[in-house]
VMD Tcl script that builds the backbone (N, CA, C; Angstrom):
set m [mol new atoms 249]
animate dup $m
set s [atomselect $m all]
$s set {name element resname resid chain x y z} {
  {N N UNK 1 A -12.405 -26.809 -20.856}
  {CA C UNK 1 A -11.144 -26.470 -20.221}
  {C C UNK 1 A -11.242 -25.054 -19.668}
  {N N UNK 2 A -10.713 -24.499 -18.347}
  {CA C UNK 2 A -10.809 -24.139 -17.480}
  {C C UNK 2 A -9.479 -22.816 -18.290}
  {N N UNK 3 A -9.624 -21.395 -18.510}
  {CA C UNK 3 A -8.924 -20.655 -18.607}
  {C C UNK 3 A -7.594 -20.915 -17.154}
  {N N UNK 4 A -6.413 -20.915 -17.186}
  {CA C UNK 4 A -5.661 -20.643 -16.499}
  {C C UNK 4 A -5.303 -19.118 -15.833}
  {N N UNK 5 A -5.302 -18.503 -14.888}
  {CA C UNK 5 A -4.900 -17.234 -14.278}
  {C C UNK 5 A -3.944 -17.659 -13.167}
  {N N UNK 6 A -2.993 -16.398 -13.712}
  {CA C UNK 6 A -1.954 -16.413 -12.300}
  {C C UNK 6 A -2.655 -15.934 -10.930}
  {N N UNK 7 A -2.399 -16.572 -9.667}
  {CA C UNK 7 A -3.103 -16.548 -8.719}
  {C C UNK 7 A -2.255 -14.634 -8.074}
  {N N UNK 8 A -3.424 -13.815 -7.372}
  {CA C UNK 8 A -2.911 -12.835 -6.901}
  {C C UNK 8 A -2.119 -13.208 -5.592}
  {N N UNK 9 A -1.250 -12.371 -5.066}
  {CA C UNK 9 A -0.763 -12.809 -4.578}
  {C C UNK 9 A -1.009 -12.960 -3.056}
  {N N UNK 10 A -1.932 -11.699 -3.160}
  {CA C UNK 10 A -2.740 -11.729 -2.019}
  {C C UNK 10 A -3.630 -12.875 -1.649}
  {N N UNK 11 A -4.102 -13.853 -2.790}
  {CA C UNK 11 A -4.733 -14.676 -2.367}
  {C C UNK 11 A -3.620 -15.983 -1.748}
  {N N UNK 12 A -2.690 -16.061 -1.676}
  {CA C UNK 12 A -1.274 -16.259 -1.178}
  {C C UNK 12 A -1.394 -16.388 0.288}
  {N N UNK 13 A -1.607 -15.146 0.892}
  {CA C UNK 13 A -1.217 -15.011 2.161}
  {C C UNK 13 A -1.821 -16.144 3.101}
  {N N UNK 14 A -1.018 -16.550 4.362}
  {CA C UNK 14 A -2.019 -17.116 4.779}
  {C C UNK 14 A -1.392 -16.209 6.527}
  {N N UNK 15 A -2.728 -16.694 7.314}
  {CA C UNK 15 A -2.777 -16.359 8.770}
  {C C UNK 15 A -3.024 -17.022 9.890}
  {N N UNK 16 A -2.324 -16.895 10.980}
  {CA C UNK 16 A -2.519 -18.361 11.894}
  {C C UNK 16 A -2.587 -17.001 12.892}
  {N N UNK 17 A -3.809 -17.798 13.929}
  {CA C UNK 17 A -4.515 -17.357 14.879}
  {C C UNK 17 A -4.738 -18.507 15.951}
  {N N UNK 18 A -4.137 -18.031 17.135}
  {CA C UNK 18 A -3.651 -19.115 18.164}
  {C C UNK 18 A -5.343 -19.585 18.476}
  {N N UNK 19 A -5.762 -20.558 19.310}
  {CA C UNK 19 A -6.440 -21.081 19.587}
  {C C UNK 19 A -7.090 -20.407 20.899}
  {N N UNK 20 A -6.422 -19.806 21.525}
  {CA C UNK 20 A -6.357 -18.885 22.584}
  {C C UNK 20 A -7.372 -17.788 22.358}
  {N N UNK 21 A -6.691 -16.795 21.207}
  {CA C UNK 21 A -7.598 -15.788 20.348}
  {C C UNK 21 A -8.561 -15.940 19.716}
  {N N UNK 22 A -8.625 -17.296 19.157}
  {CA C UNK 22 A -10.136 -17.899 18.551}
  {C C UNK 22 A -10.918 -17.993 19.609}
  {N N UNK 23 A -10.704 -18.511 21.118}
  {CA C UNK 23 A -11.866 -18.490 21.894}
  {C C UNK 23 A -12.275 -17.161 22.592}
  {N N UNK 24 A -11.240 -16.541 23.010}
  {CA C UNK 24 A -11.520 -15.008 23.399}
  {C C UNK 24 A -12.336 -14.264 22.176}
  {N N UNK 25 A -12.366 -13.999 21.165}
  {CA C UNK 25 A -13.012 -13.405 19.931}
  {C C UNK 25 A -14.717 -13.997 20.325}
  {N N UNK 26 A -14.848 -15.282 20.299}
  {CA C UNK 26 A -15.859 -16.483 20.063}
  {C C UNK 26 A -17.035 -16.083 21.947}
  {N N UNK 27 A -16.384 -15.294 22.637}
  {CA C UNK 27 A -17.224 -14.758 23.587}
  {C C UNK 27 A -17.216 -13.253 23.661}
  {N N UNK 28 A -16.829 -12.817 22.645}
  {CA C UNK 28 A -17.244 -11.497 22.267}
  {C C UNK 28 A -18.624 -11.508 21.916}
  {N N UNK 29 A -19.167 -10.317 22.034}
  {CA C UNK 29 A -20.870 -10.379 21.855}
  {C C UNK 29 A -20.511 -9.560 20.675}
  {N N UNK 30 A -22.060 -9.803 19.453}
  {CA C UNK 30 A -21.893 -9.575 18.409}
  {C C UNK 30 A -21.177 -7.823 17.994}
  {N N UNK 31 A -22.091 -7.390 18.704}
  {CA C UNK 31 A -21.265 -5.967 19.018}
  {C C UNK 31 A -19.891 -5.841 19.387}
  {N N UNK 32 A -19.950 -6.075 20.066}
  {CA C UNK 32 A -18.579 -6.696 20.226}
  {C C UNK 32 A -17.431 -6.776 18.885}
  {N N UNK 33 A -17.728 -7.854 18.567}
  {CA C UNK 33 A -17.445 -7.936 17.126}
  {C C UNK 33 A -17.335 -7.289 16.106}
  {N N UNK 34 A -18.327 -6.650 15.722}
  {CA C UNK 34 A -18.530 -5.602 15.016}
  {C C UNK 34 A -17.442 -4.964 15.183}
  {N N UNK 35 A -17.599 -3.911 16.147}
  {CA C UNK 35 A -16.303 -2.851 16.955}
  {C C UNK 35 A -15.051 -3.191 16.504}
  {N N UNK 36 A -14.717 -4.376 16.909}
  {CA C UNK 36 A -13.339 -5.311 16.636}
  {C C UNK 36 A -12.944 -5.051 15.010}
  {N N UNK 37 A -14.054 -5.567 14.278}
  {CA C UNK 37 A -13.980 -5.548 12.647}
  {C C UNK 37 A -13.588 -4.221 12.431}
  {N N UNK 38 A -14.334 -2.663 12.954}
  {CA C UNK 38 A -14.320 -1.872 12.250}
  {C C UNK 38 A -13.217 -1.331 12.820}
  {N N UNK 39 A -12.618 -1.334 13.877}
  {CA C UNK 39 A -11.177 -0.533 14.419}
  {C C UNK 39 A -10.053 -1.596 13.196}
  {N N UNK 40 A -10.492 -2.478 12.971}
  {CA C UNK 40 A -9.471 -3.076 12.114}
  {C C UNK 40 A -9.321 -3.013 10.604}
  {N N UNK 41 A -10.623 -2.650 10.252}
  {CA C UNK 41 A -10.664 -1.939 9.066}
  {C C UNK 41 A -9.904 -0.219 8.920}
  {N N UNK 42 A -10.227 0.215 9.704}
  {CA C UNK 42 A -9.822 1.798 10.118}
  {C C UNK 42 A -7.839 1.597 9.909}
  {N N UNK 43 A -7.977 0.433 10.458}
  {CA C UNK 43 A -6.205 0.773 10.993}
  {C C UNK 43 A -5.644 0.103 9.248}
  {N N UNK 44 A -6.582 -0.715 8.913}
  {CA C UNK 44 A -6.196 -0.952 7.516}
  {C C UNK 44 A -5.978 0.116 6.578}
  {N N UNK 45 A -7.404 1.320 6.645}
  {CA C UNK 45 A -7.521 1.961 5.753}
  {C C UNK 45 A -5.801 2.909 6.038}
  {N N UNK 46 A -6.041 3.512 7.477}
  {CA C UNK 46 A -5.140 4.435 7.646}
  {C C UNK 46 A -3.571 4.040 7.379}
  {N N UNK 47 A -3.444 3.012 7.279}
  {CA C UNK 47 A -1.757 2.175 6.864}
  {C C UNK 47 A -1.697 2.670 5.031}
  {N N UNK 48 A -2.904 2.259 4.652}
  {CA C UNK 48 A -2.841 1.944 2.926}
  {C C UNK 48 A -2.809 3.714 2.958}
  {N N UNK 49 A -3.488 4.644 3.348}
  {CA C UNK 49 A -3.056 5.850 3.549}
  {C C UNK 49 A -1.988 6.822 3.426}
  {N N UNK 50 A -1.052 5.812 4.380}
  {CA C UNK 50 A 0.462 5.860 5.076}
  {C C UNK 50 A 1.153 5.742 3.897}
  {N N UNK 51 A 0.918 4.278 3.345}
  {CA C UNK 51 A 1.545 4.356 2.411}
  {C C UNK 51 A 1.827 4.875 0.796}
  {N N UNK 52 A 0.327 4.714 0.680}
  {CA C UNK 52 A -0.005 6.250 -0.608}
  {C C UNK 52 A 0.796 7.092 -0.223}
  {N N UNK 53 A 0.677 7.532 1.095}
  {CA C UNK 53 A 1.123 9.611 1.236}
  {C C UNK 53 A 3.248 9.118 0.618}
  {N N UNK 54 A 3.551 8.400 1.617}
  {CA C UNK 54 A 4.826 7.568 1.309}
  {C C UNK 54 A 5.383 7.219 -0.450}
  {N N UNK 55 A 4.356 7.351 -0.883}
  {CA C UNK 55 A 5.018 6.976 -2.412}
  {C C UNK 55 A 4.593 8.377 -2.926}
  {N N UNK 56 A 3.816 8.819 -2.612}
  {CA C UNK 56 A 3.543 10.246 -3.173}
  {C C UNK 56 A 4.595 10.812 -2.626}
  {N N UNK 57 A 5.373 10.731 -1.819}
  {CA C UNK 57 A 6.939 11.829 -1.233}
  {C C UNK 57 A 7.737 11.355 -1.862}
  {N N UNK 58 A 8.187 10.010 -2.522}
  {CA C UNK 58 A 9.315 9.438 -2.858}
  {C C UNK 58 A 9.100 9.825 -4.156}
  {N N UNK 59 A 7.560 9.831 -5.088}
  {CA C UNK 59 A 7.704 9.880 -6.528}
  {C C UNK 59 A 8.129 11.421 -6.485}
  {N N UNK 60 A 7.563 12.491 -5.721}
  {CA C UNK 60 A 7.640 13.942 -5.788}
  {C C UNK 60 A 9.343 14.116 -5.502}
  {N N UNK 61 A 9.813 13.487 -4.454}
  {CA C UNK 61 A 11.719 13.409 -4.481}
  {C C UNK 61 A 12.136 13.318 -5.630}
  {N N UNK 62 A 12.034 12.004 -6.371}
  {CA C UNK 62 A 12.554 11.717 -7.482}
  {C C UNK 62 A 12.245 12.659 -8.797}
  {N N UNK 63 A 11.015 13.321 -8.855}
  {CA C UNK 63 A 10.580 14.332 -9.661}
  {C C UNK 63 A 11.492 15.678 -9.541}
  {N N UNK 64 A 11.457 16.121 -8.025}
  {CA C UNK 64 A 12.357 17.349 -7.877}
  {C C UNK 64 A 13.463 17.262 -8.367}
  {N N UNK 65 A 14.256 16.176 -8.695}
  {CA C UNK 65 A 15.544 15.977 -8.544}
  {C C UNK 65 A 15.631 15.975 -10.217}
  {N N UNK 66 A 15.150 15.178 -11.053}
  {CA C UNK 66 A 14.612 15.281 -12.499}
  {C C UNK 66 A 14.845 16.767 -12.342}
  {N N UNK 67 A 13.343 17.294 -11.943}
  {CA C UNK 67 A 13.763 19.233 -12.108}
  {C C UNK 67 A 14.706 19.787 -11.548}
  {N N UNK 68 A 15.247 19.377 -10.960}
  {CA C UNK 68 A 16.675 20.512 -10.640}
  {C C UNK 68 A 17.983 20.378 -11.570}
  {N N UNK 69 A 17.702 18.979 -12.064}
  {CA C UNK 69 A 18.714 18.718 -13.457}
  {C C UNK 69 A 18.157 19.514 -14.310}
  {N N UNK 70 A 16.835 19.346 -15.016}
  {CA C UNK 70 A 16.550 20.388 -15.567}
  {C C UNK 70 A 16.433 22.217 -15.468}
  {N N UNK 71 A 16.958 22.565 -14.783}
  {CA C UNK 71 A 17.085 24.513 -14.363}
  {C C UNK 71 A 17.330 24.957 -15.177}
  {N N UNK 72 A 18.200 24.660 -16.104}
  {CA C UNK 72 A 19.226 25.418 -17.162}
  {C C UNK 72 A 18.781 26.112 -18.172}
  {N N UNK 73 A 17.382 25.808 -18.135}
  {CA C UNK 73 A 16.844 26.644 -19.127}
  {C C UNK 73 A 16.918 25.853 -20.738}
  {N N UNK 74 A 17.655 24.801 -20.906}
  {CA C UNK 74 A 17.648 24.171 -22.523}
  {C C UNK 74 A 16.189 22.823 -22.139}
  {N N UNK 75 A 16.545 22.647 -23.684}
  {CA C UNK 75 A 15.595 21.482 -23.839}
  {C C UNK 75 A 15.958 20.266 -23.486}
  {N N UNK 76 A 14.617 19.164 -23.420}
  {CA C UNK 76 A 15.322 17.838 -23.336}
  {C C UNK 76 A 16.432 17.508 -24.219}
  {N N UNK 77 A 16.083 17.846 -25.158}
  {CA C UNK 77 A 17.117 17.098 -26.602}
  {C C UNK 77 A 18.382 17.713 -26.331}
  {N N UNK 78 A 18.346 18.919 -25.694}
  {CA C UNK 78 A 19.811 19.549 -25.579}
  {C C UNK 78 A 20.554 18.793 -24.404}
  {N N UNK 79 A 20.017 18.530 -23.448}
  {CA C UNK 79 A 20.142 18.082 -22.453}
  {C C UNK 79 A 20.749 16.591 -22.570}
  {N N UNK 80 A 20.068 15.826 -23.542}
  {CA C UNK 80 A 20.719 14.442 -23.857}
  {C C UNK 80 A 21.712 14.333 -24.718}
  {N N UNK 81 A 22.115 15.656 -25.547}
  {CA C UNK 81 A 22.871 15.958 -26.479}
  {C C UNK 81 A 24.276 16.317 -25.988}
  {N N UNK 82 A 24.130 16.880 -24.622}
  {CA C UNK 82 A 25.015 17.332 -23.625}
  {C C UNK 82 A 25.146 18.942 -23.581}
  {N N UNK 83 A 24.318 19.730 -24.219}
  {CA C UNK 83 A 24.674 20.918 -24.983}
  {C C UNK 83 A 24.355 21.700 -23.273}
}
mol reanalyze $m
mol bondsrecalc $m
mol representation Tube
mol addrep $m
């Protein structure tokens, strides 16, 4: 018996590519190709980038804001204590 795993979800996705674009691609010369792959890798990397830098501003927002509640100079415990 075969361990069970939840499927990712990425393996999920699916993609439809007109028939049109399959033959235009399909007289690309291998170079060609290549080129194609790596500008599309690039625009991949630079998105996942985008969005790192993007959660790194939102976690650092939410952090500042934590510290500006905290200024007062007391402790946590005082702080939840209301003191």
């Amino acid at each position: 018996m075969s361990p069970v795993t939840t499927p990712n979800p990425r393996d999920q996705r699916t993609y439809y590519v007109s028939d049109e674009r399959l033959r235009a691609f399909a007289k690309l010369s291998y170079a060609q190709r290549l080129h194609w792959v790596e500008q599309c890798s690039q625009f991949v990397r630079l998105a996942q980038q985008a969005m790192a830098k993007d959660n790194k501003i939102h976690h650092a927002e939410i952090s500042s804001v934590g510290l500006l509640r905290g200024e007062s100079g007391g402790s946590c415990a005082e702080e939840q204590a209301g003191v």
